[in-house]
Structures are given as structure tokens and as C-alpha cells.
Backbone as CSV, one residue per row, in Angstrom:
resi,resn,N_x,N_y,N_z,CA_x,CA_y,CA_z,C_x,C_y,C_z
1,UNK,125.723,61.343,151.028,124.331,61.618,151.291,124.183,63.058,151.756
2,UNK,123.015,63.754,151.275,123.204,65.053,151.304,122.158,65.214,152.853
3,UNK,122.642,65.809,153.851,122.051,66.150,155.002,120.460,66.601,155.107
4,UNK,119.782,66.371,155.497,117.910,67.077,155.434,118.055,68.364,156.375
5,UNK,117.625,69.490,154.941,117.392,70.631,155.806,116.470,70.767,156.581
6,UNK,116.804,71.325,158.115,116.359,71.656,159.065,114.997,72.048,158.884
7,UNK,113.790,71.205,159.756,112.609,71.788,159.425,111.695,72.965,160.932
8,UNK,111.517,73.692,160.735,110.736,73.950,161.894,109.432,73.202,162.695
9,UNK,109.333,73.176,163.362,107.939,72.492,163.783,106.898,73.096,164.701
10,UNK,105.727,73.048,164.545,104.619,73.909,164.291,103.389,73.136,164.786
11,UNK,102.630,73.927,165.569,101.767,73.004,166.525,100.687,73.041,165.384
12,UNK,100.081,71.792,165.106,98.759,71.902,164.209,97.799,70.899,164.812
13,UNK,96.952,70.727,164.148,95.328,69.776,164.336,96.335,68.432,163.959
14,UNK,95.771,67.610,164.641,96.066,66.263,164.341,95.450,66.080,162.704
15,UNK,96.305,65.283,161.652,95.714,64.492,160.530,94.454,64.355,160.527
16,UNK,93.500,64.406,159.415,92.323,64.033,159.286,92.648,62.473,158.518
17,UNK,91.524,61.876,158.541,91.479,60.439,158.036,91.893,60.545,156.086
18,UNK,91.904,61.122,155.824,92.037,61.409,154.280,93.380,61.695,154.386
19,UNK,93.632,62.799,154.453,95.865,62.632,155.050,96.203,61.601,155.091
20,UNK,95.899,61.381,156.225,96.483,59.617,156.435,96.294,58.560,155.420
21,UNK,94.695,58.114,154.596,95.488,57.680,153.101,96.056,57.975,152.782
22,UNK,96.117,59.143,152.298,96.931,59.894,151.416,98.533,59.147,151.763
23,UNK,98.922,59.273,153.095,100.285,58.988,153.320,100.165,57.415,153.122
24,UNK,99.250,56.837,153.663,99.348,55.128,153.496,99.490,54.759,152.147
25,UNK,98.926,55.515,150.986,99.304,55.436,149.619,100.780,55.387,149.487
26,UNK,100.969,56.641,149.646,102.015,56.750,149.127,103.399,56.357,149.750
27,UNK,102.908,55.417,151.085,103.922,54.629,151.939,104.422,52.991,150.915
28,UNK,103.120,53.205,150.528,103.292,52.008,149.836,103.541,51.785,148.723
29,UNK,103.890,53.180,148.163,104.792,53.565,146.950,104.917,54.810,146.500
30,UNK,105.691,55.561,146.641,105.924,56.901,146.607,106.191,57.463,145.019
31,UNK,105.547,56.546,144.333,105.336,57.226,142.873,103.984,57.320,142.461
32,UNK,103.125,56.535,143.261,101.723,56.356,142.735,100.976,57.695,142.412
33,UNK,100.701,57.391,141.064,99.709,58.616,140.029,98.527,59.293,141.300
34,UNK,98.490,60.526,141.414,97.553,61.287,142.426,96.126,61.142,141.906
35,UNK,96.066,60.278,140.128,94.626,60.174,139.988,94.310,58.849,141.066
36,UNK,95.287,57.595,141.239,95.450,56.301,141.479,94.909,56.592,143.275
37,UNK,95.978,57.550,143.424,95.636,58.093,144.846,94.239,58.412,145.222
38,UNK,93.846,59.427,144.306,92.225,60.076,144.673,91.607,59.187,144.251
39,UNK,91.704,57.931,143.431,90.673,57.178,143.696,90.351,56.153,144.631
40,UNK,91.776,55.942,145.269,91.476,55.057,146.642,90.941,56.054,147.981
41,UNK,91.305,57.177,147.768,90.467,58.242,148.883,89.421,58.974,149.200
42,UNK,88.847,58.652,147.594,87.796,59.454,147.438,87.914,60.903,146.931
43,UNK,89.020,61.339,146.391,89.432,63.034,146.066,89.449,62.716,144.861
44,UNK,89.436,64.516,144.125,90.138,63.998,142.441,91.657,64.416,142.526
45,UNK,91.888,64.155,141.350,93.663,64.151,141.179,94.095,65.502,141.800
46,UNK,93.400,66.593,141.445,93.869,68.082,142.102,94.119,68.515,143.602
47,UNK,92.813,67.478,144.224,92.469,68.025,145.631,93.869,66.768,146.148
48,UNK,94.297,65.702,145.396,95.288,65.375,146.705,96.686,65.860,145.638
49,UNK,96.640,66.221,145.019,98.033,66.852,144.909,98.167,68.322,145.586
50,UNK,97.072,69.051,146.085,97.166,70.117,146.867,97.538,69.335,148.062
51,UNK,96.863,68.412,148.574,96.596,68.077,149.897,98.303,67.270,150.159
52,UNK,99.221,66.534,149.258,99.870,66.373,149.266,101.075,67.421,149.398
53,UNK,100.862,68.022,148.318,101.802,69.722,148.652,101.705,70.534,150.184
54,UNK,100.556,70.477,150.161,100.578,70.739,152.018,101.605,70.119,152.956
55,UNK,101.163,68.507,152.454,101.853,67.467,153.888,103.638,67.758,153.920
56,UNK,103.878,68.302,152.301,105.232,68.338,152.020,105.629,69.735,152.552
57,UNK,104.704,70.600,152.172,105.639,72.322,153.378,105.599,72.339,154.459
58,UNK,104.466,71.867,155.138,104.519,71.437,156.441,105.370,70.483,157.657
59,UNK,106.091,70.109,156.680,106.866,69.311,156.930,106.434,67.816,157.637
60,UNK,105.571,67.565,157.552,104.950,66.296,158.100,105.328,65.494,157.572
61,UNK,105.494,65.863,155.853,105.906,64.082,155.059,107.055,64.323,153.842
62,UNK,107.590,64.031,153.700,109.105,63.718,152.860,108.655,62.665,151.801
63,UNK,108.937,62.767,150.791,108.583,61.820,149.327,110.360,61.707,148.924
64,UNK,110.679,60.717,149.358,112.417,60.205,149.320,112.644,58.820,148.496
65,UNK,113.723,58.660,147.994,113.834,57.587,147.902,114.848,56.696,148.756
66,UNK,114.560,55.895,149.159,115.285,55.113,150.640,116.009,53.841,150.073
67,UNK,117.484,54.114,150.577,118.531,52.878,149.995,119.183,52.454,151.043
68,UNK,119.800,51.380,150.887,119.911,50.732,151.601,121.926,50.799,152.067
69,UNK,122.351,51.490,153.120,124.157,52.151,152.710,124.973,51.172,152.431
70,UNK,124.522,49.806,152.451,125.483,48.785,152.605,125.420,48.363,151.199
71,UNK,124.358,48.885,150.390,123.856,47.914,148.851,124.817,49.113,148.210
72,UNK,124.847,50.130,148.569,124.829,51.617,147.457,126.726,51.897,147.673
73,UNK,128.004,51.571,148.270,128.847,51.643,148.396,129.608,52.162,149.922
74,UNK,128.351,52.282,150.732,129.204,52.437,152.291,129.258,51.328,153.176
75,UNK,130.372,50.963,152.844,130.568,49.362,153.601,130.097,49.095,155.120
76,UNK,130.232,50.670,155.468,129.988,50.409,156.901,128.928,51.135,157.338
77,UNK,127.885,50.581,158.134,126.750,51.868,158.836,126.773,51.366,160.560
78,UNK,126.520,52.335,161.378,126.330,52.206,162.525,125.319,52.995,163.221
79,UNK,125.309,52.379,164.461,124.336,53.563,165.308,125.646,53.810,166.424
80,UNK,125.871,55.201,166.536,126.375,55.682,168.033,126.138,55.882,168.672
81,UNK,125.956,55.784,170.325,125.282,56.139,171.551,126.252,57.080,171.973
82,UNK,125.843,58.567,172.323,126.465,59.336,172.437,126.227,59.859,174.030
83,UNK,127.295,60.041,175.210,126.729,60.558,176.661,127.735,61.485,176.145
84,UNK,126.717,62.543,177.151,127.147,64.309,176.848,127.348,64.753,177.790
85,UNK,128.686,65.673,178.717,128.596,66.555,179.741,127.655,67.955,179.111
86,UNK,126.982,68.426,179.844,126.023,69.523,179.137,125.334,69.835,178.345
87,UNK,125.071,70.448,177.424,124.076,70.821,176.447,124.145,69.567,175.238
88,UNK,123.081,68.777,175.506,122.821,68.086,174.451,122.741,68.627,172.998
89,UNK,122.125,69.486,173.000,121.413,70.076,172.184,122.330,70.977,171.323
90,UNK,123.603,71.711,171.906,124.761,71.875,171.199,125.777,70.483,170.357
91,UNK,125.628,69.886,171.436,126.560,68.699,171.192,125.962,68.301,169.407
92,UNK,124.325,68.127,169.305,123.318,67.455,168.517,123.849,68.987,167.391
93,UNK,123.873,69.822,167.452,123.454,70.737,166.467,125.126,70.357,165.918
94,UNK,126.102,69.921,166.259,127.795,70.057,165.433,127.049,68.756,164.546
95,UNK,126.688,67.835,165.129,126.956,66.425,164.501,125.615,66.570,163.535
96,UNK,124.794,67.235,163.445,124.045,67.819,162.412,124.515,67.912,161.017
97,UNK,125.611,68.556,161.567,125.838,69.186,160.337,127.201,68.155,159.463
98,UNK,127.211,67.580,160.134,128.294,66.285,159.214,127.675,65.136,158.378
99,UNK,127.812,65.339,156.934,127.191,64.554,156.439,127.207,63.099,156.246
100,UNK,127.942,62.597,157.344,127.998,60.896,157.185,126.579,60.790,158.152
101,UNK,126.124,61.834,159.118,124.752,60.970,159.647,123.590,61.591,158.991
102,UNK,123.092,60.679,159.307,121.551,59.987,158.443,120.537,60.324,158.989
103,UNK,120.431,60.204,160.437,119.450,60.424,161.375,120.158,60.351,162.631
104,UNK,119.486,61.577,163.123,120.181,61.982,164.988,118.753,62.540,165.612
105,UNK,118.750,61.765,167.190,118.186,62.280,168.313,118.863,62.250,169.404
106,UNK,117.819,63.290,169.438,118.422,63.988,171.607,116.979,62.966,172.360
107,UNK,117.730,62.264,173.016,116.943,61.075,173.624,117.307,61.409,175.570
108,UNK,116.651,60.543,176.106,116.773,59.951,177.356,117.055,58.397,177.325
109,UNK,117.598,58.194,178.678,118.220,56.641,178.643,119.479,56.641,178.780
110,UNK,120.157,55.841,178.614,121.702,55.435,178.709,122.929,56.355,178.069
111,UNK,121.933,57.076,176.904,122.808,57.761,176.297,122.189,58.632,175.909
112,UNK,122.365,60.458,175.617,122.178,61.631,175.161,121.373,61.568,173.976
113,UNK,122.385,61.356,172.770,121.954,61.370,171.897,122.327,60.327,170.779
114,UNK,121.692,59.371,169.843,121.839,58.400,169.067,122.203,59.111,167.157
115,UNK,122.794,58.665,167.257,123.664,59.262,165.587,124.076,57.935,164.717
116,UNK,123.016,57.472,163.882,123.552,56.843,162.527,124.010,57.195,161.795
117,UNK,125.466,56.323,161.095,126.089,56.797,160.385,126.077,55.792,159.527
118,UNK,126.728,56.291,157.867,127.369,55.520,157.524,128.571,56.222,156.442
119,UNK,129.363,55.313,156.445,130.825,55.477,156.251,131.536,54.680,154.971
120,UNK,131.753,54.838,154.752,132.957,54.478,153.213,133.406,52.952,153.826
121,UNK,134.343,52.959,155.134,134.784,51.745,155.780,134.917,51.860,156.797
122,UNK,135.853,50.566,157.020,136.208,51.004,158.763,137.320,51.882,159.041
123,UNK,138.202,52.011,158.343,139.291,53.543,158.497,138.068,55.159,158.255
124,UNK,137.171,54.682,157.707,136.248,56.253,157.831,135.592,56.448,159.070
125,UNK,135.409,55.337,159.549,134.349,55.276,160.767,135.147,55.453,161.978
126,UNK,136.626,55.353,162.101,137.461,55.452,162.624,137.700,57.037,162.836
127,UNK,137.859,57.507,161.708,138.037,58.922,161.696,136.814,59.834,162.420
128,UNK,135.625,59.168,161.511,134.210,59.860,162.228,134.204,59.633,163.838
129,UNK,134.423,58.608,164.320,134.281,58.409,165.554,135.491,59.342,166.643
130,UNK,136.747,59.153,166.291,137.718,58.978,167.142,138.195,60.784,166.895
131,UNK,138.285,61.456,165.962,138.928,62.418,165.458,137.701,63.727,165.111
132,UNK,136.709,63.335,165.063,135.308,64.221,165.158,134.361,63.767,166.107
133,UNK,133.760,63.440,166.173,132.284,63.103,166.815,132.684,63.057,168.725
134,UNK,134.327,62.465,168.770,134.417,62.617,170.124,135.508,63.726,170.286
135,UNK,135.664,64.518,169.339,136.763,65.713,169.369,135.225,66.805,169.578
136,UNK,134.149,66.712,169.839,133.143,67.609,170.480,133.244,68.021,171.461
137,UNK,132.639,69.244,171.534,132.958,70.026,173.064,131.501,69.400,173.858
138,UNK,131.757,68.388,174.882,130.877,68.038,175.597,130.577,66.622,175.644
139,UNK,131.325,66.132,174.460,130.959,64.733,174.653,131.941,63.810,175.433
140,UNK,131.302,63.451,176.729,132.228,62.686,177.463,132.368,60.933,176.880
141,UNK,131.262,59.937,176.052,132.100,58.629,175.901,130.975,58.394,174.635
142,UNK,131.515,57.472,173.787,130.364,57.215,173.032,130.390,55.220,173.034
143,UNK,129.508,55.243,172.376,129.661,53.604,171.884,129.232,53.252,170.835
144,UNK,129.960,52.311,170.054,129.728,52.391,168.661,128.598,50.691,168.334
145,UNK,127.745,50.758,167.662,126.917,49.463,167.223,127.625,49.317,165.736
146,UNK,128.120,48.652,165.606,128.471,48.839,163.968,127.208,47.822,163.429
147,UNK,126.366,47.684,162.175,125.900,47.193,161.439,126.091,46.055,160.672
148,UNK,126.090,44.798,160.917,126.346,43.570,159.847,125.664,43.361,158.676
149,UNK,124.229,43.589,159.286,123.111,43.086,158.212,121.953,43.973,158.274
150,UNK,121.245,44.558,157.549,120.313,45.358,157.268,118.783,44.390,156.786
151,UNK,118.187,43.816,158.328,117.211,43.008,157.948,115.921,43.330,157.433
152,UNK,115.298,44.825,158.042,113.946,45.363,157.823,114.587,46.871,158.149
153,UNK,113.832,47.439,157.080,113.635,49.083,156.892,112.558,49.545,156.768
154,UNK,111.556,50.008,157.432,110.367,50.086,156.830,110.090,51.765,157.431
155,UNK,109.220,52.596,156.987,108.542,53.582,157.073,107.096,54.060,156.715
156,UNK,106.597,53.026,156.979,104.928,53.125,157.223,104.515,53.286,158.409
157,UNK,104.996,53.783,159.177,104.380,54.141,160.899,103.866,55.614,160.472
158,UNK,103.638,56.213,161.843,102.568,57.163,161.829,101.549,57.894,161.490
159,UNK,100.707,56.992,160.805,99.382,57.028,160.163,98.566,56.487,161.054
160,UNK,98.339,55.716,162.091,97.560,54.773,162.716,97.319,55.357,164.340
């Protein structure tokens, strides 16, 4: 899986109600025709494929296709709970850049920062864990959730 380049983030106006179709459309299927679109929003095909091109430089919205690691050949996925002596935020920028995770935050709570992975098997996850991720400068313990079953995935939040 190829890593998501780094986006900046940028103080703007909250969404207008038309955005937000726009994204509820296309939450609910990320191929739907922009005429199909502008006619559930009220735009024509032009004004939400601009308005869409926006949501996409801005970085607000990502048009991906989302699989599932356990269906597609990585036997194993987990979440890691990561506690950090010092700079989170260093610790977060190494494990960035390794492409077995999927999604990482610098959190509060029990643990620093949370890092999903997924992995080939359990000798990969072994390696990721034991030989990188805690061979970091700063990370004092982690804990591993390994993944059995992948019940609900969903990404229709933040429109509402």
C-alpha cells in the first residue's frame, strides 16, 4: 500500500450545505456521474466537478478506493498503541514514513500515538513491531491489537 502524501492543513469556512452533498454522494459511491451528482444537489455537471476539484486540493476529501487487508493478501492487520518518552511528533513522523501503516495519530490517553498496520503475516508483524517501530528513538512500550475479523468499515462521517 502506497503511503498518503502529506497534506497541509489550512484554516477555512466551515462546508456549505451543497459540499456536504456533494460528499454524501459520493460517500455513497465514489464513481457516481457529476451529472447524477448535480442533480441530487441542485448544480449542473460543471459547477460540482469544480466544486469537487476544490474538496480534492484542499485536501478535505480523498476519492479512494477502500479494501479490505485481510480480503486483498495481508493476513495480518493490527492497531498499535504506541507510549513515547518525548516528542511524539518525531516518534509519528519515522513511522510515517513506513509503508505497512495505513493510518497514524498523535492522540492523548493511554497511549501517544495509534498506528494501523497491516502485514504479509505474523513473522512480518514481528519484524514491524519488534525490529522497527520499537527500534525508535523514543518509544518506550507499545501494545499490539492484532485483528481477527473486519466487521464494519465505513467512511461516511463528517458531513453532519
Amino acid at each position: 500500500m502506497a503511503p498518503m502524501p502529506p497534506r497541509e492543513r489550512t484554516a477555512s469556512s466551515p462546508l456549505d450545505d451543497v459540499s456536504k452533498a456533494i460528499i454524501e454522494q459520493l460517500q455513497q459511491d465514489g464513481r457516481r456521474p457529476y451529472a447524477a451528482i448535480g442533480k441530487a444537489v441542485g448544480l449542473s455537471e460543471a459547477a460540482v466537478r469544480q466544486r469537487v476539484q476544490r474538496l480534492q486540493d484542499t485536501g478535505i476529501m480523498q476519492i479512494v478506493a477502500v479494501t479490505d487487508p485481510l480480503q486483498v493478501g495481508f493476513a495480518r492487520a493490527a492497531m498499535i498503541g504506541i507510549r513515547v518518552d518525548g516528542d511524539a511528533e518525531a516518534v509519528a513522523d519515522e513511522l510515517e514514513e513506513m509503508p505497512e501503516v495505513d493510518y497514524l495519530v498523535v492522540c492523548a490517553g493511554s497511549f501517544d500515538i495509534l498506528a494501523e498496520i497491516v502485514a504479509e503475516d505474523d513473522e512480518h508483524l514481528l519484524e514491524l513491531i519488534n525490529r522497527r517501530i520499537r527500534a525508535i528513538t523514543g518509544v518506550r512500550s507499545t501494545e499490539t491489537f492484532v485483528y481477527l475479523k473486519l466487521r464494519k468499515q465505513l467512511y461516511n462521517w463528517g458531513t453532519r
